[in-house]
N, C-alpha and C positions, 0 to 999 in steps of 0.2 A: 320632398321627404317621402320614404317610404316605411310602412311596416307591416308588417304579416303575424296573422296569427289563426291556431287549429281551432276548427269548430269540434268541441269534446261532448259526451254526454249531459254535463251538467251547464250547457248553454241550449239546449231544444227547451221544446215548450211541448206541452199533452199530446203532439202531434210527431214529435220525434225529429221537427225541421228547426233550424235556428230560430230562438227567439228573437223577436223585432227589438224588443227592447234590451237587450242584449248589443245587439248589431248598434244600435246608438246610441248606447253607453261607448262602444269602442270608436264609433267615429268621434265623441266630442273629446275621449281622453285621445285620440291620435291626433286629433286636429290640436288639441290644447297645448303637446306636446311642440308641435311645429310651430306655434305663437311664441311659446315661451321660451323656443329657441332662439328667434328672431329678436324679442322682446326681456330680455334677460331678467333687466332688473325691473316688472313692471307687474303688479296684482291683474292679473286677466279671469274676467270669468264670461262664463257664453250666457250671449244676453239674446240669440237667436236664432233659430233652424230652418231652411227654406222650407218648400213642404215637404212630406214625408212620403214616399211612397215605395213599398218594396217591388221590385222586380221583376223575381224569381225566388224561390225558396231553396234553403240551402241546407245539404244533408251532409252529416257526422261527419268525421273525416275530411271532409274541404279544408285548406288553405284557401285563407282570406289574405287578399292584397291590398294596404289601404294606401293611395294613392294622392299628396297632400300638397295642395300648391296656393301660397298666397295671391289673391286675388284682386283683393280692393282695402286700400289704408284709405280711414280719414282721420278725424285730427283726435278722436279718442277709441277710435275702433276699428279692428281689423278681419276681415272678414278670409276664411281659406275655404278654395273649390277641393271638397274630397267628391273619392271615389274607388266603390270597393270591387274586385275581383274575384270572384270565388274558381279555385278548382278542383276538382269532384275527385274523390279517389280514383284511382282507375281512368282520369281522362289527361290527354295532355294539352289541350286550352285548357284557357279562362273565361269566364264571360262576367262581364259587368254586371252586377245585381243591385248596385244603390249608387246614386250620387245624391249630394245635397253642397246646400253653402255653409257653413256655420262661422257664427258674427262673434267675436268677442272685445270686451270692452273695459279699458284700463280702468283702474279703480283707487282712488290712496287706502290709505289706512282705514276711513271712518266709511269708504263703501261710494263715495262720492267720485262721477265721472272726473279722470285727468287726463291732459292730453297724452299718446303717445310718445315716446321718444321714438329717432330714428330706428330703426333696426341694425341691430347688429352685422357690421360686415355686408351691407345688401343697401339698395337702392330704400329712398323710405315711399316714394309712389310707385307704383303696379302700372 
């Protein structure tokens, strides 16, 4: 899965570059997105982030690529490899400025681990 989106004024930080914590807010709702696709009917919430480390800094203007591919299923949690793209106004690459894993983990009602079901349409092991 893919999605894209503009880095605008009110996503910098005192510095005028994208805020970090910005940037992973969008990976875990893009990743979240791509679970819940697979995962239709199932409470998913992110129970983990690999580590964190940015890249490059990324200025106004940029198109971000977020790049979203299931990774590893176990029996109540599914983990997707992102990865983000940035391209700078005025340039015509991209260059990779974040990856990470982000883990999410079914849940019933009362917040207690359930297994997955298969996924929708897709293999259920990676």
């Amino acid at each position: 899965m893919e999605n894209y989106t503009l880095v605008l004024t009110e996503h910098l930080n005192h510095n005028g570059k994208l805020f970090g914590g910005q940037l992973l807010k969008w990976v875990d709702e893009f990743a979240w997105i791509a679970a819940i696709s697979d995962y239709r009917h199932s409470i998913l919430v992110t129970r983990a982030m690999e580590k964190i480390e940015f890249k490059k800094t990324v200025v106004p203007g940029s198109v971000l690529r977020f790049s979203i591919r299931r990774s590893h299923t176990g029996t109540t949690s599914v983990t997707y490899a992102v990865e983000v793209y940035a391209r700078e106004p005025d340039h015509d690459g991209e260059e990779l400025i974040f990856s990470n894993l982000v883990t999410f983990c079914a849940v019933d009602a009362e917040g207690k681990k359930t297994p997955l079901p298969a996924p929708e349409g897709k293999p259920a092991v990676c």
